[in-house]
HTML snippet that shows the backbone in 3Dmol.js (N, CA, C, O; Angstrom):
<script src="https://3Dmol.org/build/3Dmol-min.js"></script>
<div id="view" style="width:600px;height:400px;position:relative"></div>
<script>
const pdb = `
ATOM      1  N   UNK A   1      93.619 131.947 125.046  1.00  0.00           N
ATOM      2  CA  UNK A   1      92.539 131.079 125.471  1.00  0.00           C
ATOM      3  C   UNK A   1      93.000 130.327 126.716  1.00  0.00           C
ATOM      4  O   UNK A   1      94.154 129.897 126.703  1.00  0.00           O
ATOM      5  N   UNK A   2      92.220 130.111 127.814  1.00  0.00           N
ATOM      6  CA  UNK A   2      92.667 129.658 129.027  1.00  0.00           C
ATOM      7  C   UNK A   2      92.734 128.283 128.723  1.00  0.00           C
ATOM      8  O   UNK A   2      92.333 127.964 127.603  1.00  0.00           O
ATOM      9  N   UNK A   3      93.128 127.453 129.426  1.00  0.00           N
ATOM     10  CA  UNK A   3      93.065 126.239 129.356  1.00  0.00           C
ATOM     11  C   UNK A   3      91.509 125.295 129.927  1.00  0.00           C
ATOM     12  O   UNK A   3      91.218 124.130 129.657  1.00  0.00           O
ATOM     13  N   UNK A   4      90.963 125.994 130.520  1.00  0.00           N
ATOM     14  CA  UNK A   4      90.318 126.015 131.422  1.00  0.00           C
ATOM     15  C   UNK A   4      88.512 126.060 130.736  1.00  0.00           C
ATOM     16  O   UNK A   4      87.438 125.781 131.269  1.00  0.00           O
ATOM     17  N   UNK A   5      88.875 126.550 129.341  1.00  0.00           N
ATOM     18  CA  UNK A   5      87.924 126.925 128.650  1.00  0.00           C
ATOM     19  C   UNK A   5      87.463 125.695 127.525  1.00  0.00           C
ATOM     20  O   UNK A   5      88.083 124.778 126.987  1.00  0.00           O
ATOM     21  N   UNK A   6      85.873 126.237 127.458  1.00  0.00           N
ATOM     22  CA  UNK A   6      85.018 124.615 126.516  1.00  0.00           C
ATOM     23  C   UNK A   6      85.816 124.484 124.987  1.00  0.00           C
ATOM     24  O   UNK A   6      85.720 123.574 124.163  1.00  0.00           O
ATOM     25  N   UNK A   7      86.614 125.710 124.933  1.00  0.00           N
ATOM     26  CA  UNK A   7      87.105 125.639 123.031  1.00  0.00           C
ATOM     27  C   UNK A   7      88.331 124.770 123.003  1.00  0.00           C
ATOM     28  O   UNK A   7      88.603 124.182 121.956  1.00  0.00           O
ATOM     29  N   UNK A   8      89.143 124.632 124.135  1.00  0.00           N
ATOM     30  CA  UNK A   8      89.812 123.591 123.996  1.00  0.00           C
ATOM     31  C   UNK A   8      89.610 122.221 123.638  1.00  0.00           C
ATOM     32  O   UNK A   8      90.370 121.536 122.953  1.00  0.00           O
ATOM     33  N   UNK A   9      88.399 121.837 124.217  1.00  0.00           N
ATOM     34  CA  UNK A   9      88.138 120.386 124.194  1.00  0.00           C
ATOM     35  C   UNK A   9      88.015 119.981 122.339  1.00  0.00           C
ATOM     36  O   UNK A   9      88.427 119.046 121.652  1.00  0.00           O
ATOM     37  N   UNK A  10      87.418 120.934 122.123  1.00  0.00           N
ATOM     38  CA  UNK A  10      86.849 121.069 121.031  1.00  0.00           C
ATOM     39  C   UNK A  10      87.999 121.101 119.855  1.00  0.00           C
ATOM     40  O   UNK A  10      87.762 120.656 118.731  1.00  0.00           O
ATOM     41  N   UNK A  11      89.256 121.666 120.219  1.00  0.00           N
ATOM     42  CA  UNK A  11      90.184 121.759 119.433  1.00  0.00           C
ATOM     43  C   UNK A  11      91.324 121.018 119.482  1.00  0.00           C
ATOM     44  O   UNK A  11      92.169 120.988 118.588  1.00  0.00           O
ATOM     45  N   UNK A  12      91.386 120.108 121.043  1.00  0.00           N
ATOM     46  CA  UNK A  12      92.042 118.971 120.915  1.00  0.00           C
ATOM     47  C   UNK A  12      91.658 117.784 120.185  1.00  0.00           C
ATOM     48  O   UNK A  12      92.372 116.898 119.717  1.00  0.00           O
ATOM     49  N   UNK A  13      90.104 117.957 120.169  1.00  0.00           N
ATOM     50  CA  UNK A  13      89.182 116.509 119.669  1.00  0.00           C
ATOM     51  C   UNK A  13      89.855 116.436 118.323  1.00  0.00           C
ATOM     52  O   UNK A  13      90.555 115.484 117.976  1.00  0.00           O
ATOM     53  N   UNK A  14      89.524 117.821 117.362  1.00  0.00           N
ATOM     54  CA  UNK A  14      89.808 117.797 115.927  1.00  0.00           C
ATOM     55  C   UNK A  14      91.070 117.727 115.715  1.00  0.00           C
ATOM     56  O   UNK A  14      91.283 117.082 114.688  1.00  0.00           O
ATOM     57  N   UNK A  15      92.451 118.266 116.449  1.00  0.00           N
ATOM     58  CA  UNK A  15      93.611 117.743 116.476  1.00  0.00           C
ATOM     59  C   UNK A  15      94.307 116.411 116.287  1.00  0.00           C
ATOM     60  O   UNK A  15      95.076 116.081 115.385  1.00  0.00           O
ATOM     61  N   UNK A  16      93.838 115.652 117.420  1.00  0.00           N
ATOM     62  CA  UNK A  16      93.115 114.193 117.900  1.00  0.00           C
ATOM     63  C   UNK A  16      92.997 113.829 116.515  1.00  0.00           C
ATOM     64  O   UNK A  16      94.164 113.755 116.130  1.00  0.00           O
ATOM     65  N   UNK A  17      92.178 113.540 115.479  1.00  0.00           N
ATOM     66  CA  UNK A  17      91.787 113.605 114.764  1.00  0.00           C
ATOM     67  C   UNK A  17      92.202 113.402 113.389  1.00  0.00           C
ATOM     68  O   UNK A  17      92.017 112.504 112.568  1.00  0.00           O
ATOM     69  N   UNK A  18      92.966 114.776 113.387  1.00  0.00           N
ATOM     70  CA  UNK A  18      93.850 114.949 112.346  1.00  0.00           C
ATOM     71  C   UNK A  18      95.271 114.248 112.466  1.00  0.00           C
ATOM     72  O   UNK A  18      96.036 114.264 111.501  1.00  0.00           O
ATOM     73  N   UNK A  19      95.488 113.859 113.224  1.00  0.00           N
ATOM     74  CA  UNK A  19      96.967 113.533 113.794  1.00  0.00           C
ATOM     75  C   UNK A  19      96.758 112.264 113.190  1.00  0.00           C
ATOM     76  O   UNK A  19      97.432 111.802 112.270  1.00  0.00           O
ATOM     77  N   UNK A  20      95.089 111.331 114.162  1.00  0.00           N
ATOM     78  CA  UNK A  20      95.371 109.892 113.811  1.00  0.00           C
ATOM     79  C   UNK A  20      95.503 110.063 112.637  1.00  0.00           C
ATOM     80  O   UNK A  20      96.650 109.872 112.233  1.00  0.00           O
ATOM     81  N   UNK A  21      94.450 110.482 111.583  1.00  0.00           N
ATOM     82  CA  UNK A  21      94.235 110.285 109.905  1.00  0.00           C
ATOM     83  C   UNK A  21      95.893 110.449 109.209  1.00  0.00           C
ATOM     84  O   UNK A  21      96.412 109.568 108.523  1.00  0.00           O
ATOM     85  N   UNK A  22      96.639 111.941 109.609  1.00  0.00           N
ATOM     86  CA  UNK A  22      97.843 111.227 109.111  1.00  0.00           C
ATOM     87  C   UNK A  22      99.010 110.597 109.516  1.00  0.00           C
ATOM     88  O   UNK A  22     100.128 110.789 109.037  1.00  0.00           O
ATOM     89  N   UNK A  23      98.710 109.825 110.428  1.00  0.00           N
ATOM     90  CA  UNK A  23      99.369 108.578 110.918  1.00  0.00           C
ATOM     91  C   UNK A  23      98.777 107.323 110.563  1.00  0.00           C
ATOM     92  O   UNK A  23      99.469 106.312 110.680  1.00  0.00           O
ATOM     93  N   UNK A  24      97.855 107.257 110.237  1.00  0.00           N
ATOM     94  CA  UNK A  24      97.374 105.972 109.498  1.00  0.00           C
ATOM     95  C   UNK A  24      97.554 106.443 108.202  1.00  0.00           C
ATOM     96  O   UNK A  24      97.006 105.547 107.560  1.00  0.00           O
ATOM     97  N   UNK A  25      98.061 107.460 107.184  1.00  0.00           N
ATOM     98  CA  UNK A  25      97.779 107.882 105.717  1.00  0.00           C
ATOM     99  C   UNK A  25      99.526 107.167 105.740  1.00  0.00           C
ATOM    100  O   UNK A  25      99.815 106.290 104.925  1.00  0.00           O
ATOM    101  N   UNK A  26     100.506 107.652 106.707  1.00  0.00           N
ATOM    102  CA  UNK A  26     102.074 107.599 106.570  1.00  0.00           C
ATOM    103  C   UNK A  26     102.081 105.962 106.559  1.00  0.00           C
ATOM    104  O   UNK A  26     102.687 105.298 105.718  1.00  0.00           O
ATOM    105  N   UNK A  27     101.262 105.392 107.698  1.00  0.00           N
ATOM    106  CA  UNK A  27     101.205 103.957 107.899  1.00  0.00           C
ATOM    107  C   UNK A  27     100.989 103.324 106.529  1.00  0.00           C
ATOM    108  O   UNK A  27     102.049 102.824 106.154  1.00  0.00           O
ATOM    109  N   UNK A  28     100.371 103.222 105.973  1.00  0.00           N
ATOM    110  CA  UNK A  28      99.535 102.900 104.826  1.00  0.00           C
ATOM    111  C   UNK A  28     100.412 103.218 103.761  1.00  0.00           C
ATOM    112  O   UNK A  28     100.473 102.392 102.851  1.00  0.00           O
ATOM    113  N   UNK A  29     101.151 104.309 103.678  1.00  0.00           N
ATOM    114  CA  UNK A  29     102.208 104.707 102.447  1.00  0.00           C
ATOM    115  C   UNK A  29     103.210 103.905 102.462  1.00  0.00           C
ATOM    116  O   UNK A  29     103.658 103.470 101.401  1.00  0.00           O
ATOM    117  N   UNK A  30     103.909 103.457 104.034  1.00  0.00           N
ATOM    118  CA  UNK A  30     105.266 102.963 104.207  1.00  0.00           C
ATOM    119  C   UNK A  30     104.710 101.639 103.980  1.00  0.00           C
ATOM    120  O   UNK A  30     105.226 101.207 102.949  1.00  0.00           O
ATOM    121  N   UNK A  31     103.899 100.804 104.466  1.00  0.00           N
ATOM    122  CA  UNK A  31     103.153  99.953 104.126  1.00  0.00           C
ATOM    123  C   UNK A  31     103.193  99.525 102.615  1.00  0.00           C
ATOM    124  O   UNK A  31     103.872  98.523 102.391  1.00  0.00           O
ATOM    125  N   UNK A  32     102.740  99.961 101.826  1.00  0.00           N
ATOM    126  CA  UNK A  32     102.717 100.179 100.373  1.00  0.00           C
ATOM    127  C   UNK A  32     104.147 100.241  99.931  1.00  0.00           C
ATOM    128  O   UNK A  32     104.733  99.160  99.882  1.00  0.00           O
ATOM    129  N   UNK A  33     104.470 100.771  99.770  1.00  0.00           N
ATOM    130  CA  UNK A  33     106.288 100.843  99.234  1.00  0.00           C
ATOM    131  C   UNK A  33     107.061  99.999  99.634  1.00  0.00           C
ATOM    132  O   UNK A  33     107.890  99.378  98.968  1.00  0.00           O
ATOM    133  N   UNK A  34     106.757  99.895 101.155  1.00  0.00           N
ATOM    134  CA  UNK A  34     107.736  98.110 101.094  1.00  0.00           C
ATOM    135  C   UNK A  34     107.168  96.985 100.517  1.00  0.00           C
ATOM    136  O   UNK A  34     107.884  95.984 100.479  1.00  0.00           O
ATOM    137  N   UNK A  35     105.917  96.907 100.003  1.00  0.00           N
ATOM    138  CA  UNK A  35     105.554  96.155  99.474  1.00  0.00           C
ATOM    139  C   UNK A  35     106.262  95.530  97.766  1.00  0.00           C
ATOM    140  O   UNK A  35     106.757  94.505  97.298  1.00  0.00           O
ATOM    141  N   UNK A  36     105.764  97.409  97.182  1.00  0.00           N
ATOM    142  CA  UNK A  36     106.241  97.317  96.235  1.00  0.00           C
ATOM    143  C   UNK A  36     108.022  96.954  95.673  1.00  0.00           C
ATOM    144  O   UNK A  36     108.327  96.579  94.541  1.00  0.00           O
ATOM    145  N   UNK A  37     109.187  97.251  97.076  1.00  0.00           N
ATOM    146  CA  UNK A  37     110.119  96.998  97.402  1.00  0.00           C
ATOM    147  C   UNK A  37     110.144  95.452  97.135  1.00  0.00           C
ATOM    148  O   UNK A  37     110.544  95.087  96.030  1.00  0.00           O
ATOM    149  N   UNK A  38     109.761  94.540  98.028  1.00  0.00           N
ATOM    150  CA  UNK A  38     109.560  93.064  97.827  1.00  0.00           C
ATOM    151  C   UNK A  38     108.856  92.745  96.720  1.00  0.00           C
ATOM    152  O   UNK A  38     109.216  91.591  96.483  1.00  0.00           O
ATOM    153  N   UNK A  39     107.969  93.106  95.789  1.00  0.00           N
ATOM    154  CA  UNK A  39     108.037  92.442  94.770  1.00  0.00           C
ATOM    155  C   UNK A  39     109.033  93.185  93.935  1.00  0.00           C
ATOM    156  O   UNK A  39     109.142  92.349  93.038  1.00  0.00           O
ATOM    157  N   UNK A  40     109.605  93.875  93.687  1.00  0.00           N
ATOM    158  CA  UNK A  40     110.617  94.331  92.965  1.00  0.00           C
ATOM    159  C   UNK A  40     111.739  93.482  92.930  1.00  0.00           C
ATOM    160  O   UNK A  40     112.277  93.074  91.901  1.00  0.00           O
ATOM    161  N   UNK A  41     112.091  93.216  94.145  1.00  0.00           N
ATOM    162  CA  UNK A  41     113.067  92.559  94.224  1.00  0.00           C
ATOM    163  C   UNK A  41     112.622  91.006  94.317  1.00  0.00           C
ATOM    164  O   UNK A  41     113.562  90.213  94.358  1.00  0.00           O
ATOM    165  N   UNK A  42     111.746  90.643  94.342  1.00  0.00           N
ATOM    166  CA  UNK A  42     111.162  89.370  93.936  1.00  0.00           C
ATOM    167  C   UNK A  42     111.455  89.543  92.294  1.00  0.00           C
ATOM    168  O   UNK A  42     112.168  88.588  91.984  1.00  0.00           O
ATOM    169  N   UNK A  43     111.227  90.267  91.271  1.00  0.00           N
ATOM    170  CA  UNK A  43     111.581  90.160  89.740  1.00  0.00           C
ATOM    171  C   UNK A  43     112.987  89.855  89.502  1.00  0.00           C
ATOM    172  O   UNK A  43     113.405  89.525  88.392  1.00  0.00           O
ATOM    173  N   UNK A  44     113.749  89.967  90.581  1.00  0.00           N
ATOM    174  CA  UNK A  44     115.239  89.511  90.081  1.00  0.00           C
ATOM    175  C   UNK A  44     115.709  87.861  90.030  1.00  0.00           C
ATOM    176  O   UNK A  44     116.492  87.191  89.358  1.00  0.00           O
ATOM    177  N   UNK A  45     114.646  87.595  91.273  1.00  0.00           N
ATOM    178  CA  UNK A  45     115.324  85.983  91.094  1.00  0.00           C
ATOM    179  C   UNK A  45     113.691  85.083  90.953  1.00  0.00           C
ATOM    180  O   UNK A  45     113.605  83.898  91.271  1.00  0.00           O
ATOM    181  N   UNK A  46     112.764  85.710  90.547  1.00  0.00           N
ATOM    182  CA  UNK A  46     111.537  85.058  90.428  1.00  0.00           C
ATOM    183  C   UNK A  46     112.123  84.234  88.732  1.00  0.00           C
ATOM    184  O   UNK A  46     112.935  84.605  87.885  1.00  0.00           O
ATOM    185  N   UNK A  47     111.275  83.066  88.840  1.00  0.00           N
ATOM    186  CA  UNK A  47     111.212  82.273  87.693  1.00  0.00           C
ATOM    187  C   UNK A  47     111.083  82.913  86.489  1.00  0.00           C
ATOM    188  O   UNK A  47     110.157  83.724  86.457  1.00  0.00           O
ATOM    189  N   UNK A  48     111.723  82.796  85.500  1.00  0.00           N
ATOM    190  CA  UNK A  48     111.554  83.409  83.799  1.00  0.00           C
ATOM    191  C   UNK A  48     110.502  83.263  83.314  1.00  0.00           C
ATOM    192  O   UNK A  48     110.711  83.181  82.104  1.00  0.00           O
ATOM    193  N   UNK A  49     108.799  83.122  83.629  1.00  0.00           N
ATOM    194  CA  UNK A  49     107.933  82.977  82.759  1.00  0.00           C
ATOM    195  C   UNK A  49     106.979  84.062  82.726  1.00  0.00           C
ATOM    196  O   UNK A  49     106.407  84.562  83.694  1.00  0.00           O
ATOM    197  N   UNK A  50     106.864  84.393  81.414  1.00  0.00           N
ATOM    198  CA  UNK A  50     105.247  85.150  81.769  1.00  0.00           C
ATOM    199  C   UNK A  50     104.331  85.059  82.732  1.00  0.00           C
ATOM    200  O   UNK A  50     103.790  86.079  83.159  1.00  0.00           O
ATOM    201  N   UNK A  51     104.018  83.778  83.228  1.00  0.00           N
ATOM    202  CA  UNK A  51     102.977  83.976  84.158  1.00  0.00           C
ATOM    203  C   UNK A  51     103.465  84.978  85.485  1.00  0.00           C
ATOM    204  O   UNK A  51     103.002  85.938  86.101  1.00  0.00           O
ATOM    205  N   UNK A  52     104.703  84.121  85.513  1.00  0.00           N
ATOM    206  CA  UNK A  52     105.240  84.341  86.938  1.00  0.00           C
ATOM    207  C   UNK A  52     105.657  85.766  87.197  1.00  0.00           C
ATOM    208  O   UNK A  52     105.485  86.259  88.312  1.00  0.00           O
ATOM    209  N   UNK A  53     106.273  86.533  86.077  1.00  0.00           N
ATOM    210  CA  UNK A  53     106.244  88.096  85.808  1.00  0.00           C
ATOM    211  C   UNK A  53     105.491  88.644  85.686  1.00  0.00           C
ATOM    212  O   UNK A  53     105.617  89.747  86.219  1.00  0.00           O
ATOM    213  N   UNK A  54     104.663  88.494  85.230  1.00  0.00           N
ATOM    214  CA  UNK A  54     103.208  88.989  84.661  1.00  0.00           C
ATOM    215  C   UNK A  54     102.449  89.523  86.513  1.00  0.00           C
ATOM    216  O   UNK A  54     101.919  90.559  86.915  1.00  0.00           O
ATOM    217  N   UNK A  55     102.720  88.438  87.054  1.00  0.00           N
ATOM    218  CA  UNK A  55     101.889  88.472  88.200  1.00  0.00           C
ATOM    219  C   UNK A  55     102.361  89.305  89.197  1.00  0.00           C
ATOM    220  O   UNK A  55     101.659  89.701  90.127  1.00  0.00           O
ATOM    221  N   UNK A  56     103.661  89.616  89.018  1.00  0.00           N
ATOM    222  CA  UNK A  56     104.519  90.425  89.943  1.00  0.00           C
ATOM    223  C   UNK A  56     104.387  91.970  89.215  1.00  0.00           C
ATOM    224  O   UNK A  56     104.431  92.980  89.918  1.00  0.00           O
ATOM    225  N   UNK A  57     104.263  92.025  88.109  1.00  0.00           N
ATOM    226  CA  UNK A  57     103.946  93.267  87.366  1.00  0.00           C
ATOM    227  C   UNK A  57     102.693  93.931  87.616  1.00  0.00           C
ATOM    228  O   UNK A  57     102.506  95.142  87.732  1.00  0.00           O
ATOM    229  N   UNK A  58     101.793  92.920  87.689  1.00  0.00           N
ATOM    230  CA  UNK A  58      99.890  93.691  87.960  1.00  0.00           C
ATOM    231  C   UNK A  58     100.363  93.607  89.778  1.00  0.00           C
ATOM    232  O   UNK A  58      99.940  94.615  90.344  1.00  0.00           O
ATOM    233  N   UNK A  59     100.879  92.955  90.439  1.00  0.00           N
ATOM    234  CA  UNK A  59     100.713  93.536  91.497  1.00  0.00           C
ATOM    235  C   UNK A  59     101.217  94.814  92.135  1.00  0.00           C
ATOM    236  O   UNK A  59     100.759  95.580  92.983  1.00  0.00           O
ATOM    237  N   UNK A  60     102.662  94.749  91.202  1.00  0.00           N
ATOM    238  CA  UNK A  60     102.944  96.008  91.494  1.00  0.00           C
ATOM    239  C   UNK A  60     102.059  97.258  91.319  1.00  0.00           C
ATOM    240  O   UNK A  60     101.793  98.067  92.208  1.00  0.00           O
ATOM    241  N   UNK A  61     101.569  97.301  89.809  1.00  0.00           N
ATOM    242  CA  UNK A  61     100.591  98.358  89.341  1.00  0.00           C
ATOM    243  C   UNK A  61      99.472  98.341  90.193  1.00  0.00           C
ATOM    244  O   UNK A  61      98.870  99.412  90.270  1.00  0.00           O
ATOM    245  N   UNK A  62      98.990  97.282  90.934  1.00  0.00           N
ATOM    246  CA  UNK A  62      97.817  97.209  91.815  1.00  0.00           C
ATOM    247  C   UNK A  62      97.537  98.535  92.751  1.00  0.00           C
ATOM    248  O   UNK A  62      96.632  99.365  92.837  1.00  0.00           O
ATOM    249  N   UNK A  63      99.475  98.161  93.761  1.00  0.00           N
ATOM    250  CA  UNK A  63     100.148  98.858  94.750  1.00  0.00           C
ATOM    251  C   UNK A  63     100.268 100.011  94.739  1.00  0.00           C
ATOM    252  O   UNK A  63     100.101 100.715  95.734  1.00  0.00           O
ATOM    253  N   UNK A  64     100.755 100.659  92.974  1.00  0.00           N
ATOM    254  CA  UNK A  64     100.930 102.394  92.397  1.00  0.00           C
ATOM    255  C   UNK A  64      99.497 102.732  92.380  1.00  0.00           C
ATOM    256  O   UNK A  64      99.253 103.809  92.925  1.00  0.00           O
ATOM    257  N   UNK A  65      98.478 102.095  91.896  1.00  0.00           N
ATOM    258  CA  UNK A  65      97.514 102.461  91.678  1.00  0.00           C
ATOM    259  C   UNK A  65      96.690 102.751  93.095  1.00  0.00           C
ATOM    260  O   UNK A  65      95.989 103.753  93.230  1.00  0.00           O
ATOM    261  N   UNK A  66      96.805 102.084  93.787  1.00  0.00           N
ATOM    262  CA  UNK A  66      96.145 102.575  95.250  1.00  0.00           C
ATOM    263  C   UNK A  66      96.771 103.929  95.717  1.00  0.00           C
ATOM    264  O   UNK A  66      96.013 104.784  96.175  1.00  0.00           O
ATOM    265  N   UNK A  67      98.124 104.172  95.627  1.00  0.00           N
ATOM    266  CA  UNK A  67      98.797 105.433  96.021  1.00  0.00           C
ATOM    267  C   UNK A  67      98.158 106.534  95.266  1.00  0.00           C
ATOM    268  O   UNK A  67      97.645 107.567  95.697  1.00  0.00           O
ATOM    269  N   UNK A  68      98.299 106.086  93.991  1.00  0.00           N
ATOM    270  CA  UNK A  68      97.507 107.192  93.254  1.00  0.00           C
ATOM    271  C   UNK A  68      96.200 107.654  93.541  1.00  0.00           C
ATOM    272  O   UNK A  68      95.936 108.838  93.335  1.00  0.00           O
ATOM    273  N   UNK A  69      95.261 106.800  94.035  1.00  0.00           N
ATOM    274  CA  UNK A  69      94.056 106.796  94.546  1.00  0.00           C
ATOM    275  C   UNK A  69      94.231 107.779  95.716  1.00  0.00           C
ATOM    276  O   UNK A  69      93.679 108.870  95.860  1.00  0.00           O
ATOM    277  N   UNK A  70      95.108 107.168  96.514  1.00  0.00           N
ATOM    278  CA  UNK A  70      95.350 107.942  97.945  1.00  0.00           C
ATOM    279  C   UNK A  70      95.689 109.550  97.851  1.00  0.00           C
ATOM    280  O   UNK A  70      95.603 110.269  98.846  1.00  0.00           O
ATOM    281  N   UNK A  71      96.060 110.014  96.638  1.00  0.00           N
ATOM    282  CA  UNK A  71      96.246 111.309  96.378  1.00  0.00           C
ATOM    283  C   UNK A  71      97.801 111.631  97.147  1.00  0.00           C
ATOM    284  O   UNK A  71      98.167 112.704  97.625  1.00  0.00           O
ATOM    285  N   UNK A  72      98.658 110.170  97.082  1.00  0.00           N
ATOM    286  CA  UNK A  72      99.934 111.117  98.000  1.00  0.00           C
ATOM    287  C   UNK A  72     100.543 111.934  96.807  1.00  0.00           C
ATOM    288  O   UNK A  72     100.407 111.779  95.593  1.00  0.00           O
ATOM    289  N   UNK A  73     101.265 112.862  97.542  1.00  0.00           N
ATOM    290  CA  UNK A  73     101.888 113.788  96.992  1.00  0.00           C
ATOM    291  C   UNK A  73     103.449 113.303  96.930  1.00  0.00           C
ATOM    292  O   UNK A  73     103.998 112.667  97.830  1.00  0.00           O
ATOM    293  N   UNK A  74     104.155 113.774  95.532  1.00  0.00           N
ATOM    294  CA  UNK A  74     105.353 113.512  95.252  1.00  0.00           C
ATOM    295  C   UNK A  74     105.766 111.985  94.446  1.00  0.00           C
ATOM    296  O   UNK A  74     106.873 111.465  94.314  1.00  0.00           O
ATOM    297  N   UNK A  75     104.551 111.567  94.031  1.00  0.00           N
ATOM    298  CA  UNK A  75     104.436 110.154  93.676  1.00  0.00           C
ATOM    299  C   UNK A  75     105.375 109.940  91.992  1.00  0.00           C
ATOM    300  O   UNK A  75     105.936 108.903  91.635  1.00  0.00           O
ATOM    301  N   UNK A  76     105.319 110.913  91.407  1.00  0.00           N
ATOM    302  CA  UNK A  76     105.601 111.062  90.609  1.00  0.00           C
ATOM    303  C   UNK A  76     107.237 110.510  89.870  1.00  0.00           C
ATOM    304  O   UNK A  76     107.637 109.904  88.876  1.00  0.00           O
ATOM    305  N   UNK A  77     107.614 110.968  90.708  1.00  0.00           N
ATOM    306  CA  UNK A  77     109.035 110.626  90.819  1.00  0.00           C
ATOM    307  C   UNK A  77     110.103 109.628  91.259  1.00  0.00           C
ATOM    308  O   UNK A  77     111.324 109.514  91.143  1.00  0.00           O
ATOM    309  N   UNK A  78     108.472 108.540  92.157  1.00  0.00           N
ATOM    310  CA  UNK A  78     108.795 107.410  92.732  1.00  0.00           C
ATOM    311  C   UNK A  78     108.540 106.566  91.717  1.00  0.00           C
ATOM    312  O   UNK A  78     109.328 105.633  91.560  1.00  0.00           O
ATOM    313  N   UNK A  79     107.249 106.723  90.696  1.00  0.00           N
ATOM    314  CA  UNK A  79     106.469 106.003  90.130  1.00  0.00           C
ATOM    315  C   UNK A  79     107.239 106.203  88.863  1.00  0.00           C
ATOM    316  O   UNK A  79     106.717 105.431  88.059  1.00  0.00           O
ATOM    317  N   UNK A  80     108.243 106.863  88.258  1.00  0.00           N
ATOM    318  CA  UNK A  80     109.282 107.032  87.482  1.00  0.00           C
ATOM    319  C   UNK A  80     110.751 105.924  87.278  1.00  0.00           C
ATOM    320  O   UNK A  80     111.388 105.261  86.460  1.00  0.00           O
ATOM    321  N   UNK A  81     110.671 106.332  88.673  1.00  0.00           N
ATOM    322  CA  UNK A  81     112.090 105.381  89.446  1.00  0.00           C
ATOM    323  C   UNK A  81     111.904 103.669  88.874  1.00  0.00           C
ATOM    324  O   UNK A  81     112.598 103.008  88.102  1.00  0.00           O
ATOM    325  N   UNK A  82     110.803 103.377  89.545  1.00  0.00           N
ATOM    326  CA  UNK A  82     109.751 102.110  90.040  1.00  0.00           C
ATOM    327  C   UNK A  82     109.451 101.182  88.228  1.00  0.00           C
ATOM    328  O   UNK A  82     109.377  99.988  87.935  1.00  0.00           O
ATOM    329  N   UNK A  83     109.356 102.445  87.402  1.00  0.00           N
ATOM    330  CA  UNK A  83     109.184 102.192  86.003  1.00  0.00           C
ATOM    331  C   UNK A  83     110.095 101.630  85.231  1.00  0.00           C
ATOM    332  O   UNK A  83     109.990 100.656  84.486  1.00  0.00           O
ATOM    333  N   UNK A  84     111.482 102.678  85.587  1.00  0.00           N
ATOM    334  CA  UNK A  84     113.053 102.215  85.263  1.00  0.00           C
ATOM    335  C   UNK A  84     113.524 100.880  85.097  1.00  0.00           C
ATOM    336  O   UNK A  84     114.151 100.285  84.220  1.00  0.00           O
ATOM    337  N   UNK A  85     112.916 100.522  86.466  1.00  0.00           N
ATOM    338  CA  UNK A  85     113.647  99.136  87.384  1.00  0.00           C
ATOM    339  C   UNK A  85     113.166  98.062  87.131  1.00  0.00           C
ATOM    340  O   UNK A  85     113.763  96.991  87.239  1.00  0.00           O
ATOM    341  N   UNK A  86     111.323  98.307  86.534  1.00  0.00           N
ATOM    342  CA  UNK A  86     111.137  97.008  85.945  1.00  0.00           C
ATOM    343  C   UNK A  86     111.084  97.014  84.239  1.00  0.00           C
ATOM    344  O   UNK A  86     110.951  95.939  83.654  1.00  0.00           O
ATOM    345  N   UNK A  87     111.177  98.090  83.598  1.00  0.00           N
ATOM    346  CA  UNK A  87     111.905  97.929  82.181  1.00  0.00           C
ATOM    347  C   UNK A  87     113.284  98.222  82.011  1.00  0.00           C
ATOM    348  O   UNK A  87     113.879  98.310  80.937  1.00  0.00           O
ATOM    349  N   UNK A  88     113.793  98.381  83.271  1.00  0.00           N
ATOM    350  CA  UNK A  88     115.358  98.547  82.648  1.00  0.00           C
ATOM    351  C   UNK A  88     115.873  99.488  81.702  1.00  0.00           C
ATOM    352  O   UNK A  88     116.677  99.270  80.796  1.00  0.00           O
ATOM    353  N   UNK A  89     115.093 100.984  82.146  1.00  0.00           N
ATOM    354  CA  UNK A  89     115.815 101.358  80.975  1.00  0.00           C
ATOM    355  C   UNK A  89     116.673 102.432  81.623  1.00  0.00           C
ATOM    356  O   UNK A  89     116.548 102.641  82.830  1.00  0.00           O
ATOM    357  N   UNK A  90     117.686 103.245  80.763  1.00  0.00           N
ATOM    358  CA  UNK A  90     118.631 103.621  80.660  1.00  0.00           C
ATOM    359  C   UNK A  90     118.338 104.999  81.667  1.00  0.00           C
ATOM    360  O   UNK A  90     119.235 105.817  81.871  1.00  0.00           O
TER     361      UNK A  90
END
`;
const viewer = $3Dmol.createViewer("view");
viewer.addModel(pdb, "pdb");
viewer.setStyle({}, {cartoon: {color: "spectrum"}});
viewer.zoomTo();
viewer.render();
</script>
């Protein structure tokens, strides 16, 4: 195809396109995980009460739950990890 030709325009536009969507999808992921990063590590020296855990717990799940929404792929294994760390288990 020449360069020169109308199918280019047409196939840079949708390129264009696709590029932004997953550069705002990566934005939005890294976004999200450092989030969930800081409250994580907010549960180590946050105050001992239910409320105050409680609140760091639904936000986290807030955070998984949007990813899940988002359909990323490989979540599985993060959302495993992420589980560990705030029940502590073995």
């Amino acid at each position: 195809m020449p360069w020169d030709s109308y199918k280019i325009e047409t196939y840079v536009t949708k390129m264009a396109e696709a590029v932004n969507t997953y550069h705002e999808k990566v934005y939005d992921l890294v976004e999200t995980l450092d989030g969930i990063e800081v409250d994580m590590r907010a549960l180590d020296t946050c105050q001992y009460s239910q409320s105050v855990i409680g609140q760091l717990i639904s936000t986290i799940q807030k955070k998984v739950d949007q990813l899940v929404v988002g359909k990323y792929h490989g979540l599985r294994g993060r959302i495993e990890e992420i589980d560990k760390e705030v029940c502590i288990l073995p």
